[in-house]
PAVOBA-824111 format. One record per residue (C-alpha): residue in three letters; chain; x, y, z. Coordinates in Angstrom, 2 decimals. Example, Ala and Ser with C-alpha at 12.3 -4.5 7.8 and 13.67 -1.06 7.14 Angstrom:
<nodes>
[node 'ALA' 'A' [12.30 -4.50 7.80]]
[node 'SER' 'A' [13.67 -1.06 7.14]]
</nodes>
This chain:
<nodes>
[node 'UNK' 'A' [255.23 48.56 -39.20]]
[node 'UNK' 'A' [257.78 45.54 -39.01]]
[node 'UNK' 'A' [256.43 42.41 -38.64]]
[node 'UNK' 'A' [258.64 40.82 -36.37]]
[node 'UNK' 'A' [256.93 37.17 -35.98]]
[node 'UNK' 'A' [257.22 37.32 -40.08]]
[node 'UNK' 'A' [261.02 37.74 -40.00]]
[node 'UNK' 'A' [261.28 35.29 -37.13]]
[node 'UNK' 'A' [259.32 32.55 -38.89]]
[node 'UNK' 'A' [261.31 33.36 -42.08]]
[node 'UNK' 'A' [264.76 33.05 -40.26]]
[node 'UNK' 'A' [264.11 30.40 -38.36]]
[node 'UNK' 'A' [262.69 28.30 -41.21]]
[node 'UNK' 'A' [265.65 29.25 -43.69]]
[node 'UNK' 'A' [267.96 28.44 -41.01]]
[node 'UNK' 'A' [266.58 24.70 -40.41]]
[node 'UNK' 'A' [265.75 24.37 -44.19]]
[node 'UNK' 'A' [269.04 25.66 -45.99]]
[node 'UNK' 'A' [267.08 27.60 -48.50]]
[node 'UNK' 'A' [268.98 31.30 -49.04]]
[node 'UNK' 'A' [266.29 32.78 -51.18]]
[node 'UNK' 'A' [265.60 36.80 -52.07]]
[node 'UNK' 'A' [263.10 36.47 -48.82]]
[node 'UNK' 'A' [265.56 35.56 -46.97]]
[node 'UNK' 'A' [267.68 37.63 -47.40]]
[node 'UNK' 'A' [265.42 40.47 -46.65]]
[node 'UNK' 'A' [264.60 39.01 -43.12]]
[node 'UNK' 'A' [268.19 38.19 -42.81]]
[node 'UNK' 'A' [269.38 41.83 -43.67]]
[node 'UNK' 'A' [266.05 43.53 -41.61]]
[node 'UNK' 'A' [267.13 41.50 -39.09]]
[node 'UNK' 'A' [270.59 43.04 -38.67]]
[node 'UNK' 'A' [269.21 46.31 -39.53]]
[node 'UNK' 'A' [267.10 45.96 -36.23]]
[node 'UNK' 'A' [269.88 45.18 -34.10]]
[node 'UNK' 'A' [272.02 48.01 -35.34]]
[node 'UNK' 'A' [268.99 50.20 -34.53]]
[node 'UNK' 'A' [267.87 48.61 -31.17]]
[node 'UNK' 'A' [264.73 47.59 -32.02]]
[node 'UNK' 'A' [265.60 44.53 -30.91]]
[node 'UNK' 'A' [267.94 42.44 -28.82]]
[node 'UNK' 'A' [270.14 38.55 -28.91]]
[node 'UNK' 'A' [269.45 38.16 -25.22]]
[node 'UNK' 'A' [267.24 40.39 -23.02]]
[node 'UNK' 'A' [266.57 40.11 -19.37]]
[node 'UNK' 'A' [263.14 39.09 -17.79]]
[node 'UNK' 'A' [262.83 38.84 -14.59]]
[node 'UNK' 'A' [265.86 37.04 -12.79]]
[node 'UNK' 'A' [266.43 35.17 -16.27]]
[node 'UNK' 'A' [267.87 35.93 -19.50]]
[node 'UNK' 'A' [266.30 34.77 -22.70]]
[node 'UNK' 'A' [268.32 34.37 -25.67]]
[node 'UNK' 'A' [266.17 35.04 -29.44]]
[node 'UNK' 'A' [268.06 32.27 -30.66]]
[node 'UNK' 'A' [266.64 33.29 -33.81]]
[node 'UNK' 'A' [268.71 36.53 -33.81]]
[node 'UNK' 'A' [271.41 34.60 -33.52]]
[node 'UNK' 'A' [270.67 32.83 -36.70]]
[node 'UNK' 'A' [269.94 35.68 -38.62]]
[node 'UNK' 'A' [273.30 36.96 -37.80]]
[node 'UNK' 'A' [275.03 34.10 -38.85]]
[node 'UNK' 'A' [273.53 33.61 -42.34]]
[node 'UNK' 'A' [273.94 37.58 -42.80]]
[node 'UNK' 'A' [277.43 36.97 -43.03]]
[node 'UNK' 'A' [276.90 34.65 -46.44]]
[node 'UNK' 'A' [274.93 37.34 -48.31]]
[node 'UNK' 'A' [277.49 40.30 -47.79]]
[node 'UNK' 'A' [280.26 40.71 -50.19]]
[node 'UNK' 'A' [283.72 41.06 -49.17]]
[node 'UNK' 'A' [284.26 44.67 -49.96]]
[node 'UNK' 'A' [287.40 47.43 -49.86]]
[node 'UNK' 'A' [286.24 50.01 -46.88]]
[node 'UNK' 'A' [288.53 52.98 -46.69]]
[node 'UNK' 'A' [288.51 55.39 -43.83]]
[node 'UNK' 'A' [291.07 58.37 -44.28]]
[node 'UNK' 'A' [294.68 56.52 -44.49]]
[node 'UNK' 'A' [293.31 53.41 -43.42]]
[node 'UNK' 'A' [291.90 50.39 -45.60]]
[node 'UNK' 'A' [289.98 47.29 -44.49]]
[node 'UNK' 'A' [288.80 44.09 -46.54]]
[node 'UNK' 'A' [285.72 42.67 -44.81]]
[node 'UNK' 'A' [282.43 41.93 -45.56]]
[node 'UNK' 'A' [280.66 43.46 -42.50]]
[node 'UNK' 'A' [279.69 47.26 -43.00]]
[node 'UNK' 'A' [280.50 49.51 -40.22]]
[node 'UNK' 'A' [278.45 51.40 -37.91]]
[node 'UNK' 'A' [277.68 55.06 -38.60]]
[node 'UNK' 'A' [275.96 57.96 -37.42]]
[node 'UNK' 'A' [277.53 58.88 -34.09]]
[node 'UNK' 'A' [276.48 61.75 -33.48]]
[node 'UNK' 'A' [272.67 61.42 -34.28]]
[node 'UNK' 'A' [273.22 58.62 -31.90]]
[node 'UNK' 'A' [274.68 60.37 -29.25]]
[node 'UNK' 'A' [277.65 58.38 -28.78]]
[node 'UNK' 'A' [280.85 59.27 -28.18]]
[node 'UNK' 'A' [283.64 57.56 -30.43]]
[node 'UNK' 'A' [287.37 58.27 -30.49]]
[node 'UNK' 'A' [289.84 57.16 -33.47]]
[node 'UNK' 'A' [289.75 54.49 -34.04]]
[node 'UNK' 'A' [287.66 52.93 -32.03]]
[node 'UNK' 'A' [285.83 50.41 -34.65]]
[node 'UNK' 'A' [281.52 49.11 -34.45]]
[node 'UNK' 'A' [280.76 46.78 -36.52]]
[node 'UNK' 'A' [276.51 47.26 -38.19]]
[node 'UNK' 'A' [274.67 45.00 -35.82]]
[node 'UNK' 'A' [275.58 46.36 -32.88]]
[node 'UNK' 'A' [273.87 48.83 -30.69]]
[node 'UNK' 'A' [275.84 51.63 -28.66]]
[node 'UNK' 'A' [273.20 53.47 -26.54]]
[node 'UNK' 'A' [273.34 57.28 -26.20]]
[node 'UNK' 'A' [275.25 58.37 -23.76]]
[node 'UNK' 'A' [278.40 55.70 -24.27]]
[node 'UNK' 'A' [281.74 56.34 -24.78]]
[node 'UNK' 'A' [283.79 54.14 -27.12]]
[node 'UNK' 'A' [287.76 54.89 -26.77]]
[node 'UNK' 'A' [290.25 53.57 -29.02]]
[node 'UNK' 'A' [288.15 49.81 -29.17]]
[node 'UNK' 'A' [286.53 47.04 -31.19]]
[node 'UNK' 'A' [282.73 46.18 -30.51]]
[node 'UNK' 'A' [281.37 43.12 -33.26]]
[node 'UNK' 'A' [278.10 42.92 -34.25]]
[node 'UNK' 'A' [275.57 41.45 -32.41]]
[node 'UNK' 'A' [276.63 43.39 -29.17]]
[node 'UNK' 'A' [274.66 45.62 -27.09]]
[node 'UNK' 'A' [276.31 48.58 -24.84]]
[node 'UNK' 'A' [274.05 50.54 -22.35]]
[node 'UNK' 'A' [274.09 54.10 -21.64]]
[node 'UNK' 'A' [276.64 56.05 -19.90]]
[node 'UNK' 'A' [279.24 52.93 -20.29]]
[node 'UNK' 'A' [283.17 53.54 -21.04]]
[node 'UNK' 'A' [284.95 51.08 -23.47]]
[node 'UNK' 'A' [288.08 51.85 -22.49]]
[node 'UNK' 'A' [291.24 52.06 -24.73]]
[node 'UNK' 'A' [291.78 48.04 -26.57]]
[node 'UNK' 'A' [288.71 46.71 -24.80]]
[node 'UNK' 'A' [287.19 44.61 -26.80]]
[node 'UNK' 'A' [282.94 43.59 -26.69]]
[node 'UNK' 'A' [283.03 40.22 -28.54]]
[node 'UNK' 'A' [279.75 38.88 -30.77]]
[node 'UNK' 'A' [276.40 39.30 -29.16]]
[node 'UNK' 'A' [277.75 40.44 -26.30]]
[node 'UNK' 'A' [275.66 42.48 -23.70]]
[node 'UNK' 'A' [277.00 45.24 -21.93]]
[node 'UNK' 'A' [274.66 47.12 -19.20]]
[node 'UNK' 'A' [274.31 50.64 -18.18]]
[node 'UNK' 'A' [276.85 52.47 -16.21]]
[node 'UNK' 'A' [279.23 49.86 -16.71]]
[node 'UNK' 'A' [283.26 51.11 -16.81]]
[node 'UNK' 'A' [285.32 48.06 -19.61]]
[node 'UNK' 'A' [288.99 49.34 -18.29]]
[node 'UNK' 'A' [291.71 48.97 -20.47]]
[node 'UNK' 'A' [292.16 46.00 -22.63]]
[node 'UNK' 'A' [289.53 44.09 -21.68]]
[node 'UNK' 'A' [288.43 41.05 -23.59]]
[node 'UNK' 'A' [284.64 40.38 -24.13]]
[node 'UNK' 'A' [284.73 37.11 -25.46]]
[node 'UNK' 'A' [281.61 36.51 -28.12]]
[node 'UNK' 'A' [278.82 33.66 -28.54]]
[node 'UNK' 'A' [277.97 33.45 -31.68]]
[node 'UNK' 'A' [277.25 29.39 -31.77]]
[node 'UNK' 'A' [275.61 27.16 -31.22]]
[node 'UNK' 'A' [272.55 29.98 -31.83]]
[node 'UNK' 'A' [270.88 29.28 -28.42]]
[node 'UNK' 'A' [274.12 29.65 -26.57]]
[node 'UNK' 'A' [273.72 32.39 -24.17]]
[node 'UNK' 'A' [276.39 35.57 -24.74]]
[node 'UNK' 'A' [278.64 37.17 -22.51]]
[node 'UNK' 'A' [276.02 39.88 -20.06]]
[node 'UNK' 'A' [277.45 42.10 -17.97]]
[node 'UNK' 'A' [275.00 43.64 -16.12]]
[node 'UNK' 'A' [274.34 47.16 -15.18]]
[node 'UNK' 'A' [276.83 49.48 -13.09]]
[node 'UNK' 'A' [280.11 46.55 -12.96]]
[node 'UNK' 'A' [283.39 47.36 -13.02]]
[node 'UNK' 'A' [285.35 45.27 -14.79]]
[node 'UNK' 'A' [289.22 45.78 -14.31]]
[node 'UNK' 'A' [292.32 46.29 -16.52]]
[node 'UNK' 'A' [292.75 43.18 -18.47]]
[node 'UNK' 'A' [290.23 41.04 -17.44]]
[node 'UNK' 'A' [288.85 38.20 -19.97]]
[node 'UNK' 'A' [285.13 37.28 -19.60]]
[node 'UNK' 'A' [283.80 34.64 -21.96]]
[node 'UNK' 'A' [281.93 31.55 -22.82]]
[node 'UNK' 'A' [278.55 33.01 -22.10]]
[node 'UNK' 'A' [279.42 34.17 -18.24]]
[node 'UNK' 'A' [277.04 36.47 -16.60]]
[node 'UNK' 'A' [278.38 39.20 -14.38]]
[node 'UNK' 'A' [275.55 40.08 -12.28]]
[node 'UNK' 'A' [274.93 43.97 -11.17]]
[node 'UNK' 'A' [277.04 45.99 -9.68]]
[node 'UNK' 'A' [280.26 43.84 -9.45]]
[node 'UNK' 'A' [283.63 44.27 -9.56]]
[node 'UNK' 'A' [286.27 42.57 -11.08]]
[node 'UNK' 'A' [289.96 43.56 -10.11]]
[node 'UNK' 'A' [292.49 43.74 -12.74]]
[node 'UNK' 'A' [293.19 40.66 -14.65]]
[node 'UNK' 'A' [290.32 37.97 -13.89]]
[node 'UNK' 'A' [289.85 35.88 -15.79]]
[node 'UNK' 'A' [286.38 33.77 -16.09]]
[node 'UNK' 'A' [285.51 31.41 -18.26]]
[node 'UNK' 'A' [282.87 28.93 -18.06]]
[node 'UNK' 'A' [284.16 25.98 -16.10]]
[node 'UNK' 'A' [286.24 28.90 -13.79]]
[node 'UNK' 'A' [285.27 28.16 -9.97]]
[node 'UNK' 'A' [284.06 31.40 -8.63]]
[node 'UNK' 'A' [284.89 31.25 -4.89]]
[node 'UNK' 'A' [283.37 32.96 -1.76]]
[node 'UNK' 'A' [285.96 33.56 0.63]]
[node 'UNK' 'A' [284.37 35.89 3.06]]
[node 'UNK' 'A' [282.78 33.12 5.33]]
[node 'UNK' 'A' [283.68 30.44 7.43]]
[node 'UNK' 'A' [283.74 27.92 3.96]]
[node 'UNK' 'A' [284.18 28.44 0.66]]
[node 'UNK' 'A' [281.17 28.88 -1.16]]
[node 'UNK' 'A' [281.27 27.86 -4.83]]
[node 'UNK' 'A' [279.56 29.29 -8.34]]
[node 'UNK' 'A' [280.47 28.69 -11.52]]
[node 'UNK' 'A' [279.46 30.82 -14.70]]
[node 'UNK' 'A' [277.61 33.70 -12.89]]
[node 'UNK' 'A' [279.33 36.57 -10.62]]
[node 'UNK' 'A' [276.93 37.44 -7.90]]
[node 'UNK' 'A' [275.64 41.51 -7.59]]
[node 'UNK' 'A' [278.04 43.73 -6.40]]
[node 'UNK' 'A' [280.51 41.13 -5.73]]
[node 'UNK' 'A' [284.26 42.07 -5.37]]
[node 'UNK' 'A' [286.18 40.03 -6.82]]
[node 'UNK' 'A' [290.13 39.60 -7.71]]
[node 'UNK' 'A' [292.38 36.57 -9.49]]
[node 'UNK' 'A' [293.39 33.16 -7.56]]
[node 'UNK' 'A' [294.32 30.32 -7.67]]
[node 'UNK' 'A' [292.60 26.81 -6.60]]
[node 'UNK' 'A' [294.82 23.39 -6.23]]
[node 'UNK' 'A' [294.41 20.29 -8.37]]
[node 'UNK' 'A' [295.16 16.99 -8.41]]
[node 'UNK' 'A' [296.71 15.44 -11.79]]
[node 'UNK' 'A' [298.98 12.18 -12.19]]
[node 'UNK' 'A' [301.84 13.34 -12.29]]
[node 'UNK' 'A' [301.24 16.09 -9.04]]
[node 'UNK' 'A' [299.42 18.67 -7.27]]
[node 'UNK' 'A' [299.01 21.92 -9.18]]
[node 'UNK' 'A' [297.28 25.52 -9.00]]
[node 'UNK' 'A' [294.94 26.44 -11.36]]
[node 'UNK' 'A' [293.00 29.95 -11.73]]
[node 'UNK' 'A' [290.28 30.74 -10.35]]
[node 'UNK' 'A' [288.12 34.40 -8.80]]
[node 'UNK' 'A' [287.83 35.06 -5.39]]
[node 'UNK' 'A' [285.13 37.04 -4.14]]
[node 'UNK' 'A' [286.49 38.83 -1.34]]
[node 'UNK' 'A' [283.48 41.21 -0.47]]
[node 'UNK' 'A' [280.41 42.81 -1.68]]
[node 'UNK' 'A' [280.01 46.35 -2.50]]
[node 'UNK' 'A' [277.16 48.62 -0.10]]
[node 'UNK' 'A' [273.75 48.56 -1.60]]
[node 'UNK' 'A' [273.10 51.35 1.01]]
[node 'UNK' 'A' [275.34 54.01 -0.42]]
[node 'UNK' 'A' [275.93 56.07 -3.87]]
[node 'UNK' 'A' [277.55 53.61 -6.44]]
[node 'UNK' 'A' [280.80 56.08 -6.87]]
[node 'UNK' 'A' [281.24 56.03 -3.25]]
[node 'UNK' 'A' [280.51 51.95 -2.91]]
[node 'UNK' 'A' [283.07 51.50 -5.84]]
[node 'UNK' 'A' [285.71 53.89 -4.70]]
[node 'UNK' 'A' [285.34 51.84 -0.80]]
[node 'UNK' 'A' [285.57 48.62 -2.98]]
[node 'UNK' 'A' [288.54 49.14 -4.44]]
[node 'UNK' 'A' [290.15 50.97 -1.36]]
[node 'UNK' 'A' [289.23 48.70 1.40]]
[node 'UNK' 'A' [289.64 45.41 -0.07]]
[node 'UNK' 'A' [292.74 46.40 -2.26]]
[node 'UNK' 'A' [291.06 45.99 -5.62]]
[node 'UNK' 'A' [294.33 46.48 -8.85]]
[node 'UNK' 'A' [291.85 48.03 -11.33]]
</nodes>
């Protein structure tokens, strides 16, 4: 049985010491192993939180000094890397069309469907969720259940500092053609980004649908609807619009979630 708190104490201790021994290694490369498996998680949710095993993060960070650059070559194609790539599909249950790319380290949950796409290791992607043609899941990034990545969509990945939390987007969003999402942002259940948001995580995330604004700032609230816009600032040499994402609506927590997504994007004009 795998001693977790053993590799934990042997990461984290390598990782504030320096030392790259044989034992480390083995933690190190268990480590990964563990990820690519499941068996374990960078961030996971509890409660209203989520906690990052900053350790995790370490481990996949020193993994990339023990592996070799190697010559990987897949039919026609040929790679140079030194990150193996994920295998067994089908025992898996996932679906993957050519040539959509997982690096080892990441976890695709049975039941997902990877089209022509790039997921890096570290990543997790639920059940049931579509990575859509040139999406791309970044480092460590966590991807819920149910969730639809439409095409080109850019993931962005936390890798450092090691207790940074990733990118989480949480179970059953929609997140539109072209959208970015990065710098640890959490997208909270159920919401909806229209095509090309764009979120970072300084972007003002703006409430339009009352009398005032209402303002948040690296977290989209559940089932939020949200599309791109634009705020004004003041600089020295003029006024001048800078993005931001309005949240024009919320989708029904009293209906089916295909019916609440398909009213979403028909009644408030969602471009997905």
């Amino acid at each position: 049985m795998t001693d977790l708190k053993a590799i934990e104490s042997t990461v984290s201790a390598a990782w504030e010491s320096g030392e790259r021994t044989d034992d480390v290694k083995t933690a190190v490369l268990e480590t990964i192993d563990l990820l690519d498996a499941g068996s374990i998680r960078v961030a996971q949710r509890d409660g209203d939180q989520w906690v990052v095993n900053t350790w995790v993060k370490q481990a996949v960070l020193m993994a990339f000094g023990f592996w070799d650059m190697e010559t990987i070559e897949l039919g026609p194609f040929e790679y140079h890397d030194k990150v193996p790539l994920k295998r067994h599909y089908a025992q898996a249950g996932v679906r993957v069309v050519p040539p959509a790319t997982v690096r080892r380290g990441a976890f695709i949950e049975a039941g997902a469907v990877l089209m022509p796409s790039y997921v890096n290791i570290g990543a997790y992607v639920g059940t049931g969720t579509m990575v859509d043609t040139w999406a791309t899941v970044g480092s460590c990034a966590q991807i819920g259940s149910n969730v639809h990545l439409s095409g080109g969509v850019g993931i962005g990945g936390v890798l450092e500092p090691p207790g940074a939390r990733p990118v989480i987007i949480e179970d059953n969003c929609f997140i539109g053609s072209r959208c970015i999402v990065v710098e640890g942002v959490r997208v909270r259940e159920g919401a909806v980004l229209g095509a090309g948001v764009t979120i970072t995580g300084s972007t003002k995330i703006i409430d339009v649908t009352g009398d005032e604004p209402v303002e948040y700032q690296g977290e989209v609230p559940e089932r939020s609807v949200v599309i791109p816009g634009m705020r004004t600032k003041t600089y020295p040499a003029g006024d001048f619009g800078i993005p931001a994402a309005l949240i024009i609506g919320k989708r029904s927590a009293a209906t089916d979630e295909k019916t609440s997504l398909n009213d979403a994007l028909r009644n408030f004009g969602v471009s997905v």
